[in-house]
N, C-alpha and C positions, 0 to 999 in steps of 0.2 A: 505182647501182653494181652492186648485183643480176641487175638488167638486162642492165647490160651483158658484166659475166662468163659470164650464160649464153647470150647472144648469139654473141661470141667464141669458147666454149669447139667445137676442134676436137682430140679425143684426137690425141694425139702416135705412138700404137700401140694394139693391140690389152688391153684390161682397165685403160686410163690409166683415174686417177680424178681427182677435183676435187672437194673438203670445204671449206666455206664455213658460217664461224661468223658469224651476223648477232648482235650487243650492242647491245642498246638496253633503258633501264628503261622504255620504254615500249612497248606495242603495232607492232608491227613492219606497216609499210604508213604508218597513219595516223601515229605518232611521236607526238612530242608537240603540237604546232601544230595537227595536224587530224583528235583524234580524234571519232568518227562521232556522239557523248554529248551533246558541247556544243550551249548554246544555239544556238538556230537566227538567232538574232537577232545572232550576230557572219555578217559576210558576207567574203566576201574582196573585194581591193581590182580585182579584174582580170574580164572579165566571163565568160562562159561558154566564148565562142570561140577564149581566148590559152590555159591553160595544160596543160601535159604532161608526163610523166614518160617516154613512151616518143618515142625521136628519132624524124625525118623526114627526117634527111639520107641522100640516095643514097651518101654516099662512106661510111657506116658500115655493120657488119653489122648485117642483117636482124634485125630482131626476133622475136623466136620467140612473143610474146603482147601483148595489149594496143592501147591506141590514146591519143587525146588525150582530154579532160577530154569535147570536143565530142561527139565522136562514142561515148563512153559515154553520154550523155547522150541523144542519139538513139534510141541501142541499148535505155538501158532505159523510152522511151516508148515503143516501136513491142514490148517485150517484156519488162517486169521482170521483173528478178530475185527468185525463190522466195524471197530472204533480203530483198528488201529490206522495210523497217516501213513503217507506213502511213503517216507523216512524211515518208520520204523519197519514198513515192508521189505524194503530194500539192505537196511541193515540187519535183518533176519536171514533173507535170502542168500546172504556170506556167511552168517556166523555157525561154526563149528564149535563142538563140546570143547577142544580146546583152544577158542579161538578168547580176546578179552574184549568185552561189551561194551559197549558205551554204558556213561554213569545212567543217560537221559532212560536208555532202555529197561537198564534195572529200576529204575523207579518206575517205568510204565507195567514191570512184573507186580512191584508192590503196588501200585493203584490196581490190577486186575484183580490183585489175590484178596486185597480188602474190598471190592465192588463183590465178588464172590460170596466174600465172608457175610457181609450186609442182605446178600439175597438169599442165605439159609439161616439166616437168625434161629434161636429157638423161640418156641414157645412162653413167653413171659419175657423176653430179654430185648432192653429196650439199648438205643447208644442214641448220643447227641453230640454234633460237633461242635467245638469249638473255636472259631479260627481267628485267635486270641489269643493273651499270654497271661498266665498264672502270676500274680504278682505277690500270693503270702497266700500261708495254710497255717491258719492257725485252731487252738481246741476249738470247739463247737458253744457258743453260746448257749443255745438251746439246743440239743444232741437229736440228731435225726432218728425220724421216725419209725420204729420197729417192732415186731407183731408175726402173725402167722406169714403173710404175703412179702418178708423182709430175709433175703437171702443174706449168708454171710454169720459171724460170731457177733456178740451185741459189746460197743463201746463208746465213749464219748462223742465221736465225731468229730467232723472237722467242718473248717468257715473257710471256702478258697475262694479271694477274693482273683475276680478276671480285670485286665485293663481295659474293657468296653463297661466295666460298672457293674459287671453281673457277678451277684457273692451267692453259692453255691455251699451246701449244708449234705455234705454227703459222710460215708459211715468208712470208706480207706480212701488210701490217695498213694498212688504209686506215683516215683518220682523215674521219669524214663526220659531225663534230660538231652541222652544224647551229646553233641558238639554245641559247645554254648562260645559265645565271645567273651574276649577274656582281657582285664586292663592290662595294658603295656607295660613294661620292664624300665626301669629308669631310663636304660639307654636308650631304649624306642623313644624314650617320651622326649630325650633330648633330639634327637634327629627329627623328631614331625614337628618339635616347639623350632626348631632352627629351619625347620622346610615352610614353615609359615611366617616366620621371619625373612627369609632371603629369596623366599618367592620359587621353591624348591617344590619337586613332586616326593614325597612319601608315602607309600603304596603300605598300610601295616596287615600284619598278619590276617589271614580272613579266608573263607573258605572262594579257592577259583572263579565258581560260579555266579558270586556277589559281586567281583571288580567289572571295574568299565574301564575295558582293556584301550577304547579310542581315547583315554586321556596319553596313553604311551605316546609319543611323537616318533617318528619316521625319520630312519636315518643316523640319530643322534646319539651317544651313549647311552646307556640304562642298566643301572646297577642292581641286582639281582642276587641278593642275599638265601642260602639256603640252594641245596639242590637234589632235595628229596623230590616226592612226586610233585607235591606242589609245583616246582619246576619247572616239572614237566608239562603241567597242564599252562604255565605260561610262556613256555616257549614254544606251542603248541600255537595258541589266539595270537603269538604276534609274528608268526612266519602265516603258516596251512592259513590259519585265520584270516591274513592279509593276504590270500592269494599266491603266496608260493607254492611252490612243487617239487617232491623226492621223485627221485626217477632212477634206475639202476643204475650203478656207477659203473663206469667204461670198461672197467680192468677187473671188474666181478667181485669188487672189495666193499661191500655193501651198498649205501646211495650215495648218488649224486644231488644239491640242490639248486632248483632254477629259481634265483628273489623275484619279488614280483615289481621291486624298486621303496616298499614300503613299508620294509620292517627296521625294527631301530638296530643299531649295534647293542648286543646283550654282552654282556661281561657277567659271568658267573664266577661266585664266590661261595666254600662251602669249609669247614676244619677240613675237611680230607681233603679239599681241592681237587675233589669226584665227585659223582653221582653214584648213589645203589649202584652194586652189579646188579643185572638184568639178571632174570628168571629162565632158567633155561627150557628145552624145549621137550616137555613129560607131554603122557598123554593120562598122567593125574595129578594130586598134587601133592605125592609125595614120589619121589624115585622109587620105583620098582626093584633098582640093583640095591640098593640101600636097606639095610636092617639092622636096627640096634640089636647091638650087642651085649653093652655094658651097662649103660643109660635106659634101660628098660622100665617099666611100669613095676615089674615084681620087682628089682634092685631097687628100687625108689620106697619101695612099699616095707622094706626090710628095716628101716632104719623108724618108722612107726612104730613097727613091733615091735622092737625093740624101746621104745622110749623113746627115743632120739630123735632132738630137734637137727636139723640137719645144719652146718654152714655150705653157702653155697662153695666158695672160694675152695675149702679143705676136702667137701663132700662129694656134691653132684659135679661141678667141673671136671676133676679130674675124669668123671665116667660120662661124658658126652666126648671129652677132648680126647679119647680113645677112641670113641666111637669117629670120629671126624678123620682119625688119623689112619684107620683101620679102611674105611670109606675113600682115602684118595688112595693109597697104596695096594689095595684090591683092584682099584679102577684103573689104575696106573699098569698094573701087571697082566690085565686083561686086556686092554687095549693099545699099549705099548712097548710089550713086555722085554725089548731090547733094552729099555732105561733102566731096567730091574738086573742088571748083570745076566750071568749065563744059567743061572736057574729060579726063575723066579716063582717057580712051586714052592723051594726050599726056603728063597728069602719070606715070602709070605708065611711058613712055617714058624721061621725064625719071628720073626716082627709078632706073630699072635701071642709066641709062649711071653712074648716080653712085655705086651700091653693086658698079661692077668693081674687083674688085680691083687693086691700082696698089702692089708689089713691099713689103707692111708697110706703108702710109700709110695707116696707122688713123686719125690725126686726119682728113688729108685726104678721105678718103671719108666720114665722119662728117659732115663742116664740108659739104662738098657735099650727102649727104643732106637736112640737115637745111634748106638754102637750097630745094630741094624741096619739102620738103612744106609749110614755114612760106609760102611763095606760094600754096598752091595750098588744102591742110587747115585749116579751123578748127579750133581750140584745143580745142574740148571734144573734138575728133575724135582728136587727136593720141594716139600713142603714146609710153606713160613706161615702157619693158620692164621696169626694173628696180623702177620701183614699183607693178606688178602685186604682186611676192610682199608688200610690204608697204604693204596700201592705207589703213593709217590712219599712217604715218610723216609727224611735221609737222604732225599736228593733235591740240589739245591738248582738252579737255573740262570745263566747269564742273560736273560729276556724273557718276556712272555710267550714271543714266537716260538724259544725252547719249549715252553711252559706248554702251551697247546698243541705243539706237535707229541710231545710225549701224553698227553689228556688224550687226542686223537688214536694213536695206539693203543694206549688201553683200553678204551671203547671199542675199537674194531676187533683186538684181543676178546674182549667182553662177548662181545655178540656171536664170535666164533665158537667160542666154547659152550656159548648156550645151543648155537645149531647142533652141535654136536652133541647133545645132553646129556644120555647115561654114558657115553663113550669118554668122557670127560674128566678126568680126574678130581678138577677142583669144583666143577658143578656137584660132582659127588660128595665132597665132604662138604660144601654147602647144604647138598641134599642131608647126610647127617647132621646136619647143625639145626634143620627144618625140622624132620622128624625129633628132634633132640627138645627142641624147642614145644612140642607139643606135649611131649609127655612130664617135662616142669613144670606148665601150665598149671599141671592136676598137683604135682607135688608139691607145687609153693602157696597155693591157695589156703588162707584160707589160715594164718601163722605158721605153712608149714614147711618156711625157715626161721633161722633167726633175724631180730629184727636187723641189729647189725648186720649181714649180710644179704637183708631185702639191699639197705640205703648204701653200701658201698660192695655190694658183689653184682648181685641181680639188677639192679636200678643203677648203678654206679659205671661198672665199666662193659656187663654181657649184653643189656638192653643195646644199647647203641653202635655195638659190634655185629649183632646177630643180625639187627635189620639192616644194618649197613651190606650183610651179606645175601640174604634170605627175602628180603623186603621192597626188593629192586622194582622197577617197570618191567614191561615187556619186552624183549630183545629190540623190538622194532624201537622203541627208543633212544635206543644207544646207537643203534646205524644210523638213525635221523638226527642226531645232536652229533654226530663225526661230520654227517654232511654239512650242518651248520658251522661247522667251525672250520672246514674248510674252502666252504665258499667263504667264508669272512663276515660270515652273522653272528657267532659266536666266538667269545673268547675268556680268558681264565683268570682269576686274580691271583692263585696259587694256593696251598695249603694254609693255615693259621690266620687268616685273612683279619686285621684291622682295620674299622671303620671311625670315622669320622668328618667331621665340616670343614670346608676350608673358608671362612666368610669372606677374605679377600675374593678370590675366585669365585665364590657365590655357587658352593659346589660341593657334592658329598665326592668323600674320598673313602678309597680301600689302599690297601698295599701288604704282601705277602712279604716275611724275613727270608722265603727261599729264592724270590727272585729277584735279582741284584740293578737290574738296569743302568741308566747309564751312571747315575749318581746316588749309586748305591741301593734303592730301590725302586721300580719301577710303578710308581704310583698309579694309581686308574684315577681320572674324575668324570663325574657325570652328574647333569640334572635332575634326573631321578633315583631313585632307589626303591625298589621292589621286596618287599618280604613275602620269599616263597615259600613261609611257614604256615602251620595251621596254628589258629588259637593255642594259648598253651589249656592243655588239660588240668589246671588246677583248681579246685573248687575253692581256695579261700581267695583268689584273682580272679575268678570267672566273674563277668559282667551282668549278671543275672538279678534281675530285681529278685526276683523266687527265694534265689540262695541267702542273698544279702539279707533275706528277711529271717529267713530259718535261723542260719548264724548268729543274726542280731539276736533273736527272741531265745537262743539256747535251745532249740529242739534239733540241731545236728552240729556238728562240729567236725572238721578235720581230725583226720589222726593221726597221732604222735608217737613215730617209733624213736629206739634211743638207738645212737650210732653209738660204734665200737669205745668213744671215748666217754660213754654215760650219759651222751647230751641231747636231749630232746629234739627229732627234725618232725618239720611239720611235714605232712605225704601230701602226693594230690590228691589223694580219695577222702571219702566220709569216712569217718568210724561209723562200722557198721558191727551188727552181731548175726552168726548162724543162724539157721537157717530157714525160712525166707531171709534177707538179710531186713534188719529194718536198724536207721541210724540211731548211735546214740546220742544221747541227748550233750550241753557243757555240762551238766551236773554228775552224768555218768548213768542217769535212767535211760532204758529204752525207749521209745518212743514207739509203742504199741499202734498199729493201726496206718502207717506209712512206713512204704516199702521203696528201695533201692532197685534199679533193674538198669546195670550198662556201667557208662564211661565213668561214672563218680565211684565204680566199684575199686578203682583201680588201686585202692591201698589194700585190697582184699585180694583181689585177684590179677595176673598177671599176661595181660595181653589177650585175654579172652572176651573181653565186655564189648567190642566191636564187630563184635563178626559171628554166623553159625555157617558151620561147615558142612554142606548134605553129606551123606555118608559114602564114602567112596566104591565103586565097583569090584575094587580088588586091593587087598592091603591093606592096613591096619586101620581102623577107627578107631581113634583115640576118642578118650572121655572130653577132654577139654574142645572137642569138635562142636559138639555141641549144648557147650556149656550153660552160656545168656538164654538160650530154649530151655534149658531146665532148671533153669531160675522165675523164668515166667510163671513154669508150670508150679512150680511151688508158692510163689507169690498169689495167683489162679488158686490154688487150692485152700489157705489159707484165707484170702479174703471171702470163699465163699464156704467156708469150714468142711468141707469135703477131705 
């Protein structure tokens, strides 16, 4: 947002000025998520190539400093920086465009690019930090000051009161909240109210880098809810963190690992009773072999012109779920082509005419497809799309030890076929499911589906499939949790996992309905329990004095779509309006003069408000790439009426 104020900013007249108050309790560049301090051992999820704070689009203003994550990366191997520590030398000296960065690093990108930004100010253009937190924004008692030397459209203003006592009278206020903390869920609240009763550790949601990993104890169970990245970053501080060591496994079957005698026993528990598949191994970040077919930007753009609100379920699935299916059975027939029968020119022939689309006749291209490849594919060969994200669904286990030797294979399965990347079949329709996932972005933005199937298509069952497939770690972490769990550092509670307290035992408990042990189910207990979730993203539970106050006072309010059955569900995002986006109010006015920029967009827009994507070297740039950069830039334009 920074960025792009100063980008934009062309004085209006001669001695115009521009005063820009940045609030943040945290370190201003890195924030809170990535400052330069943190273990080196959390990595980010994307790899060195994709991410950036400064745009690439020709239609916006010029940037006055700065570049992508890449090309600072370049910059400081061929010439580091005087300031950079011998850590981050060292972790420069390895990393490749496709290699994934530590978190500490890309924050030390963002402190460069805003050190940058600060030493080519323009002329007239002032900033102040504030390293403090915004506690209410409300109208302007007496409306700030404005005249020739007053950049910007003329309106009431506002009164931000800071929690150091300093009340601030300026004329906009973007709201670029970012990851806030967020009140616990009934059930949380029961588990830490019972972990302060029975003398229990309860770890709740929180981002990585904030836990103090030395209260974990050594040795001793620890329950370990969630096994998204989070996870990952705390299985991470209490092995490598403690002193352990991967090392190549004997038999060439990924690693091996050496404890150091001081990590606890982890028990992981998750619905899938997995972790994300790993990311496979591109050298961008979309597959190369991969190209929509069906699911295209102009197929998405046809149902505007025509009027039409789209549902997700009847509309756009069906033409991604082509594309995914079109994407393994290509890849399959190029790099296997014995599993495709004795012609598999023809069978790929066959399988295209039956995946055209034929005016909504989703059964019927299905019921075709599937007459396809069931003549042509054997069984082991076949694709189960939807039982990718859940590959132990339907299998039931006589022990845990069943339990984690089949977790074990799939993970070493995982990793295999990410080595393999484009050669890989279901990497591939992953890959389609990526690409697929980009070009929704732009389509659902924005109401542009219906509401009903935002809350039970898109938000309901595709969110949590896609990342379950698309959203993984690094392959390296899937070899390094197999070695965990067969040296005996890890293990699994199994799919559908139920939690609760045992007070006699003085002890949390899990237990999975698929694994039967010896009496019936085989219970875990342990003294702590871990949640390795993030905050939840909802802004009418986010723990925010800021929000709480807006909310209270009716100058934003959540929004409210209606589910299929007419009934009101609240979203996580603001009600906001096009564009710049600015919230609306409980009464249903806009609220002129504050603007929305990120994670609170999230009833507006779909998976975009967290990330800008540089533009890649070769292969499609999608619009939702770099989306949140062309929101700034409108917000930037706007506040300074340019």
């Amino acid at each position: 947002m920074l960025e792009r104020l100063l980008a934009n900013w062309a004085p209006a007249s001669p001695g115009a000025t521009l005063h820009i108050d940045v609030i943040d309790p945290y370190p201003a560049g890195p924030g809170h998520v990535w400052q330069p301090g943190q273990s080196r051992l959390y990595l980010m999820n994307t790899q060195s190539f994709y991410p950036t704070v400064i745009p690439e689009d020709p239609e916006l203003a010029k940037p006055l400093a700065g570049g992508t994550f890449d090309q600072w990366r370049e910059l400081q191997r061929r010439s580091p920086h005087p300031k950079l520590s011998a850590e981050e030398r060292t972790e420069l000296a390895g990393l490749e465009a496709a290699d994934f960065p530590s978190r500490a690093l890309y924050g030390r990108y963002l402190r460069a690019t805003l050190e940058e930004l600060l030493e080519r100010l323009p002329d007239g253009v002032s900033v102040e930090f504030h390293q403090t937190t915004a506690t209410s924004v409300r109208p302007a008692a007496v409306p700030p000051a404005a005249g020739p030397d007053h950049a910007g459209p003329e309106n009431a203003g506002f009164d931000v009161a800071l929690a150091d006592g300093t009340m601030l009278t300026v004329g906009s206020v973007v709201l670029a909240l970012g990851h806030l903390e967020s009140r616990l869920n009934p059930e949380q609240r029961e588990l830490q109210s019972a972990a302060e009763e029975l003398g229990l550790t309860y770890l709740p949601p929180a981002a990585p880098a904030d836990v103090d990993w030395s209260r974990i104890p050594a040795v001793r169970p620890v329950l370990v809810r969630g096994m998204g990245l989070n996870f990952f970053d705390a299985m991470g501080q209490l092995t490598e963190g403690r002193g352990g060591k991967f090392l190549p496994h004997p038999d060439g079957t990924g690693l091996t690992y050496l404890p150091s005698g001081r990590e606890p026993l982890l028990i992981a528990a998750s619905r899938r009773g997995t972790p994300y598949r790993a990311k496979a191994a591109l050298t961008g970040y979309y597959p190369a072999a991969v190209q929509l077919r069906y699911c295209t930007e102009e197929a998405l753009a046809k149902f505007d012109a025509a009027g039409i609100v789209p549902s997700f379920d009847h509309d756009l699935w069906p033409l991604l779920h082509r594309d995914a299916v079109w994407a393994y059975y290509s890849t399959l027939a190029r790099s296997q082509p014995d599993a495709v029968g004795t012609d598999p020119a023809g069978f790929l022939a066959g399988l295209e005419e039956a995946l055209q689309p034929h005016a909504h006749s989703m059964v019927k291209w299905e019921d075709a497809a599937r007459s396809v490849i069931d003549a042509s594919v054997r069984r082991a060969h076949r694709l189960d799309l939807l039982g990718l994200a859940a590959p132990l669904a339907g299998r039931s286990f006589a022990a845990r030890a069943q339990l984690d030797a089949a977790v074990v294979d799939y993970l070493l399965d995982d990793a295999r076929r990410s080595a393999l990347g484009e050669e890989d079949p279901v990497k591939m329709a992953v890959g389609a499911l990526h690409h697929g996932r980009a070009v929704l972005k732009t389509a659902v933005a924005d109401g542009g589906i219906t509401d009903e199937s935002w809350v039970a298509g898109l938000r309901g069952w595709f969110e949590s499939f896609v990342e379950g497939l698309a959203s993984g770690p690094p392959a390296l972490r899937a070899e390094q949790l197999a070695a965990l769990a067969r040296a005996g550092v890890v293990s699994f509670v199994g799919p559908d996992p139920k939690f609760g307290v045992d007070r006699k035992a003085k002890a949390f408990t899990a237990v999975s309905p698929w694994v039967a042990g010896r009496n019936g189910a085989d219970r875990v207990e342990a003294t702590v329990l871990i949640e390795a979730l993030a905050p939840a993203n909802r802004v009418a539970i986010n723990a925010s004095p800021l929000l709480e106050q807006l909310l209270a006072d009716g100058l934003v309010r959540p929004r409210l779509m209606m589910s299929v059955e007419g009934t009101p569900v609240q979203s996580s995002g603001l009600d906001v309006v096009p564009h710049p986006y600015r919230p609306v109010a409980a009464n249903g006015a806009v609220t002129d003069g504050v603007y929305v920029l990120g994670l609170q967009l999230s009833a507006a827009q779909w998976g975009t408000a967290i990330a800008a994507e540089a533009r890649p070297q070769r292969g499609p740039a999608y619009r939702s790439g770099q989306r949140t950069l062309r929101d700034a830039d409108e917000i930037a334009r706007a506040i300074l009426g340019t």
